[in-house]
N, C-alpha and C positions, 0 to 999 in steps of 0.2 A: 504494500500500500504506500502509495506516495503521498509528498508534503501538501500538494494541493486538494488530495481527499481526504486526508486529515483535518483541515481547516477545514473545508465544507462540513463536514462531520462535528466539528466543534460549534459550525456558527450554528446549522441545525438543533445540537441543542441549546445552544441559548434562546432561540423561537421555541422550540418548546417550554422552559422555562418562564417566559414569558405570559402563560395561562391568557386569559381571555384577550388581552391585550393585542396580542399575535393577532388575533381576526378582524381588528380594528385596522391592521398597516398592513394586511394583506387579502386582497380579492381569492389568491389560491398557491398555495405552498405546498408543492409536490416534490417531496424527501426524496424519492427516488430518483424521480427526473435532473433533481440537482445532482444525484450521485451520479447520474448515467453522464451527467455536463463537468462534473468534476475527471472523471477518469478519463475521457474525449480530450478535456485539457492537458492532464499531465501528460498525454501520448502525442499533443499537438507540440506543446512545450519540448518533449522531450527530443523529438524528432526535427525540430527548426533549425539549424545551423546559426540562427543568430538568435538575440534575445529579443523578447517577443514583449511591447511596450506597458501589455494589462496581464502577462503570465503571473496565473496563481489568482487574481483578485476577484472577488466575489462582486457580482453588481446586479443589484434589484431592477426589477424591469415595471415602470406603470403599464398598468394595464390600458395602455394605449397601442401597445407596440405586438407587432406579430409575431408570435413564435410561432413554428411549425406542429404542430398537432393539439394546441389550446385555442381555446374560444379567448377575444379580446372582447370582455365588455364594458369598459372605461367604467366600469364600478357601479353599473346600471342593470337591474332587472329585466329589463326590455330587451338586452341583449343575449342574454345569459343562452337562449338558445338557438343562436345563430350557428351556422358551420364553424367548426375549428380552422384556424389558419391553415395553409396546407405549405408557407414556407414560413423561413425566418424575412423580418421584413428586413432592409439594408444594412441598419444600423447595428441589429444584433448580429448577423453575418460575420460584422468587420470586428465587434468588439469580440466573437468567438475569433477568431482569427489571431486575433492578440492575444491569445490566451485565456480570457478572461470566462468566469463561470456566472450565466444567469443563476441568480438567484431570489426567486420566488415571484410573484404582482403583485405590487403593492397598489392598495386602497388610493381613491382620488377624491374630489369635489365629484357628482355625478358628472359625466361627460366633459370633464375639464374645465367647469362653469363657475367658478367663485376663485375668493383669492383668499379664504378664512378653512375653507378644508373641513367645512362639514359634511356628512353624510350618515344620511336617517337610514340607507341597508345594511350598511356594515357596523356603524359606528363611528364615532369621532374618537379619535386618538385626543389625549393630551401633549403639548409638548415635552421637549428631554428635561426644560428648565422646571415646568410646572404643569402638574398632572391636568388640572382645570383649565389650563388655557388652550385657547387654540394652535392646532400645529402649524396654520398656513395652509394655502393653497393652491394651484389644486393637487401638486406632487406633496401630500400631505404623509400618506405611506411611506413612500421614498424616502423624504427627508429622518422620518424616523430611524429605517435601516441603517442610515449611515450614520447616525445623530447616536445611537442605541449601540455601537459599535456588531451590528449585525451586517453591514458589507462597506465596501469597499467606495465604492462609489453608486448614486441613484439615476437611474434614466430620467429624465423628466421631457417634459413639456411647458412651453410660456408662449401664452396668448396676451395675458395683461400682466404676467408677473409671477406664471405658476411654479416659477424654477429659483426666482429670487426671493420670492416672500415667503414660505419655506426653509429656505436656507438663512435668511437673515434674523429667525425665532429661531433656530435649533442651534445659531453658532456654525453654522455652513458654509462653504464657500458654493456659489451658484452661478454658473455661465449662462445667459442668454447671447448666444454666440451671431450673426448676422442669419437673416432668416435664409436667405440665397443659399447659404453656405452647406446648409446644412440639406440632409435627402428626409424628404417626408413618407416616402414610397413605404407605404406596409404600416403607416402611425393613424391611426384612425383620427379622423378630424375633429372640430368644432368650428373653424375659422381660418380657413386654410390661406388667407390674406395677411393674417397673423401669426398662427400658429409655427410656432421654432423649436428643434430639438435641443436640447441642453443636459450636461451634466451638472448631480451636487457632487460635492466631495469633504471629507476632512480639512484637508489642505490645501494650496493655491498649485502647487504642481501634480497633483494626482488629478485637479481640478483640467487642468491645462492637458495632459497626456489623454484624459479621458478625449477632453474635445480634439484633440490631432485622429485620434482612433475616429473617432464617429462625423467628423467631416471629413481625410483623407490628406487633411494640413497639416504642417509643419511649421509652431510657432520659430521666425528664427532666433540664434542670439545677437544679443545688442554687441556689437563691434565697440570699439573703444572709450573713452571713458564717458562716463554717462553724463548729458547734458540735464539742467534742469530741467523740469517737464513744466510745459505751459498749461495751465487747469483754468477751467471755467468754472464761476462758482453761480449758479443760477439765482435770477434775481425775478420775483412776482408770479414765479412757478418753485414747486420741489421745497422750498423753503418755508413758507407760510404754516399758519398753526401748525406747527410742530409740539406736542407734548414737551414738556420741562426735560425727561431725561434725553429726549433724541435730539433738542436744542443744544444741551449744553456739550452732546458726544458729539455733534457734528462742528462746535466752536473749540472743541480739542482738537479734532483732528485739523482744522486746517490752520491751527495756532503750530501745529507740528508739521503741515508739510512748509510752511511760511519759513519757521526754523530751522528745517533743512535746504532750504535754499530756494524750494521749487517756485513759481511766477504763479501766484494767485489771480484771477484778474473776472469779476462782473459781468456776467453775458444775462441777458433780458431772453425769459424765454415764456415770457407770459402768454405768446398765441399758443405754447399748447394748450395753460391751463385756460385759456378761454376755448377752446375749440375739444377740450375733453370727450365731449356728448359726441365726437362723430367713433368713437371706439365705443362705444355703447350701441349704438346704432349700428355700425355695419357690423361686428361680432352676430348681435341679435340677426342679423337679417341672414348671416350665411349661417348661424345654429339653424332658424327658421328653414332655411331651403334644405336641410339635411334631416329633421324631424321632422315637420308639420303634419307629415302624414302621420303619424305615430304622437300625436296631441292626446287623442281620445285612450290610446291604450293608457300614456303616460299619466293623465289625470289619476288614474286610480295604483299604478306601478309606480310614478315616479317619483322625485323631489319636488314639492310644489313649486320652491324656491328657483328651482333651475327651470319650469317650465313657464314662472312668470317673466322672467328674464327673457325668454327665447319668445313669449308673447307680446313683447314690447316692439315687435317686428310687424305686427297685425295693426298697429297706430302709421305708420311710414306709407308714404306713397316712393312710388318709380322717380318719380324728381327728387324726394329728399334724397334715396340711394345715389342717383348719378351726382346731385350736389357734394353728398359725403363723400363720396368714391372721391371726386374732382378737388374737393376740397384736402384730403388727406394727402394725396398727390403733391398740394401747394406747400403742404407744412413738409413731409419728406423735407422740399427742397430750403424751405426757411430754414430747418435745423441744421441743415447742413452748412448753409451760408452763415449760420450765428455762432455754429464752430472754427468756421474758416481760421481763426488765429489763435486756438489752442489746440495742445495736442487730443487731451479727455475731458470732463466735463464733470465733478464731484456730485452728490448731493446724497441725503439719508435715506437708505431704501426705503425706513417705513416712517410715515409721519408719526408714528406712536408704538408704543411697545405694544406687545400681544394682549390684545382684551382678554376675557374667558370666555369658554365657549358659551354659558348660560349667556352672557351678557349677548352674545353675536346672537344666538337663538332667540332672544329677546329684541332686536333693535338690525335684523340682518341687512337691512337695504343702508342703512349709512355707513356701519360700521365695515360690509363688505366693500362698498366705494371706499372706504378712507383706505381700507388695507390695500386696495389695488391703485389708489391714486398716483402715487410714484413713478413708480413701475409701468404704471399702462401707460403713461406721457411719451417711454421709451417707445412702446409696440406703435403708439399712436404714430412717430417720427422715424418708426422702421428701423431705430440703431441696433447695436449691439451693446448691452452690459454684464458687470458682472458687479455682485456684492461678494461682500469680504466682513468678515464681521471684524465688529471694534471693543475687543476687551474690557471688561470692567472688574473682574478682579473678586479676589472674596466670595465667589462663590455665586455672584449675580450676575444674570444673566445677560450679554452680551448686546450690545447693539449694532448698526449692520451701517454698511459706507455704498454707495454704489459706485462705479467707475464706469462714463461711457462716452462713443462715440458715436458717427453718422455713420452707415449700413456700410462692410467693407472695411471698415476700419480698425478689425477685431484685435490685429497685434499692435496697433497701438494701447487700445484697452489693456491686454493682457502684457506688455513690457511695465504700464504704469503700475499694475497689480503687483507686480515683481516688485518694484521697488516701495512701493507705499505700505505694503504689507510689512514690512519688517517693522517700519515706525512704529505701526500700532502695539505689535506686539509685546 
């Protein structure tokens, strides 16, 4: 028996251990299948001539993604008895390829539809900091596996922030990598205009190795001695009500990138937050085109929550769509022009620490906007980000930095990750 069936073997029982909780972070965990994917590895591993970039490392898979002989039902009833995949879709191909062993599906927001990680079939997980609060969403599952040290790194998905908001409550690192960049062939949708595949991870380099695997990139290295970095710090978006602690964690952090040298400098990015309502709008209108027909089942099978959302599309006429389409088009091209003179762009992934979950289940239509407000400003203007959390020490729970740039521009984000990450830590 080899090292890497020994570890699957180990993480296995710590999901078992875990008692009810386990069915909370996972849609379906099949012990055997992981062993059948663990021994696959170590004969893929063993047999490679060179070293193979995920050999050995465990990674959960949302239940978005195709595996070859399981049903994908992004954490919904409705689906649950659809045909089983009949291949791997792209992304798990490549991460098998690298050695790496799926392990398990983990639990989402129904169909990838929130950014707080509830879910009335399976359960809501608590977070790794506090059992009551929410995990994040909609890779809520995910983030736990890695969060829980039960794998390696999480698959996820972000449509408004479901890879960063996640990882910025568990103390994660979260890629939402350039939506282009990435293959969506085999990921079941919600908003395929948005929708991006991304890794969590513990760290910023497992974080990064994940995304070279599952795009087919190679971040490079920085060539000689490192220049300051130019940062944008947004002014009348990202900033605003901010809670007391993610105020004063995001006035440390740039009191330390200022102290290491790096160029601070105000960029105005208030047309997202004025034009927010068009990710609201076309999300809803391209869930709409993929369920409508499946309203009536869903009334009595689904999440209420997630199919008032997707009914917010039955308000909109054919002009508001071509307006929003034409209009998000426009912003694309502002963000890009309002970065033109910095290299990445700061701000606090979440305006507020983790509610609890009572409180989200009591109050979900604000409190799931606040939690994805950040974050969707991204999806809205097509970049690429990543959070990085910001230590607080003593045992409290962590706050979260975001780093990003216009579509395309992914190693620059992840050069600045490299260096800013150390500061905090």
């Amino acid at each position: 028996m080899g090292a890497i069936i020994d570890k699957a073997k180990a993480a296995i029982d710590r999901v078992d251990q875990l008692g009810d909780l386990a069915a909370r972070i996972f849609t379906e965990f099949d012990r055997g299948r992981i062993l059948r994917d663990a021994a696959a590895a170590e004969e893929r591993v063993a047999q490679s001539a060179e070293s193979l970039p995920l050999a050995g490392m465990l990674i959960s898979v949302k239940d978005l993604y195709d595996e070859a002989g399981v049903i994908t039902t992004a954490a919904s009833k409705l689906l649950q008895g659809c045909p089983a995949a009949t291949r791997d879709c792209e992304i798990i191909a490549r991460i098998k390829a690298a050695g790496a062993v799926p392990f398990g599906r983990t639990a989402l927001s129904e169909f990838a539809y929130s950014g707080v990680g509830l879910n009335p079939h399976y359960g809501t997980p608590g977070n790794v900091f506090d059992s009551e609060g929410i995990p994040g969403g909609s890779t809520s599952g995910g983030a736990l596996t890695v969060a829980l040290g039960l794998a390696d790194i999480a698959l996820g998905t972000d449509t408004g922030g479901s890879v960063r908001i996640p990882s910025a409550i568990n103390g994660l690192y979260g890629y939402k990598p350039s939506r282009l960049w990435m293959s969506g062939e085999g990921i079941h949708p919600l908003a395929k205009s948005f929708d991006t595949a991304g890794p969590l991870a513990g760290d910023l380099q497992t974080a990064i190795t994940a995304f070279e695997v599952m795009s087919g990139k190679t971040v490079p290295a920085q060539d000689g001695k490192p220049t300051p970095i130019k940062i944008g710090v947004p002014a009348h978006a990202f900033v605003n009500d901010l809670d007391d602690r993610v105020r004063a964690d995001f006035d440390t952090v740039c009191k330390k990138l200022t102290d290491a040298g790096h160029q601070l400098t105000e960029i105005d990015l208030g047309f997202l937050a004025e034009n927010a309502v068009i990710n609201k709008i076309l999300v809803a209108a391209e869930a709409h085109k993929i369920y409508s027909q499946d309203f009536k089942a869903l009334e009595t099978c689904g999440d209420p929550r997630v199919l008032n959302r997707m009914r917010f599309a039955d308000t909109l006429s054919a002009a508001d769509l071509i307006d929003a389409y034409a209009k998000r088009t426009d912003l694309i091209a502002m963000f890009s022009s309002a970065m033109a003179d910095v290299d990445v762009m700061i701000s606090p992934t979440l305006p507020m620490m983790a509610p609890k979950i009572a409180e989200v289940e009591a109050d979900f239509d604000r409190l799931n906007a606040m939690m994805l407000r950040n974050t969707s400003y991204l999806n809205l203007s097509d970049a690429c980000a990543i959070s990085i959390p910001v230590p607080a020490g003593n045992g409290v729970a962590p706050g979260a930095l975001m780093i990003a740039a216009p579509h395309g521009h992914d190693f620059a984000v992840l050069h600045a990750a490299r260096r800013i990450d150390p500061l905090l830590a």
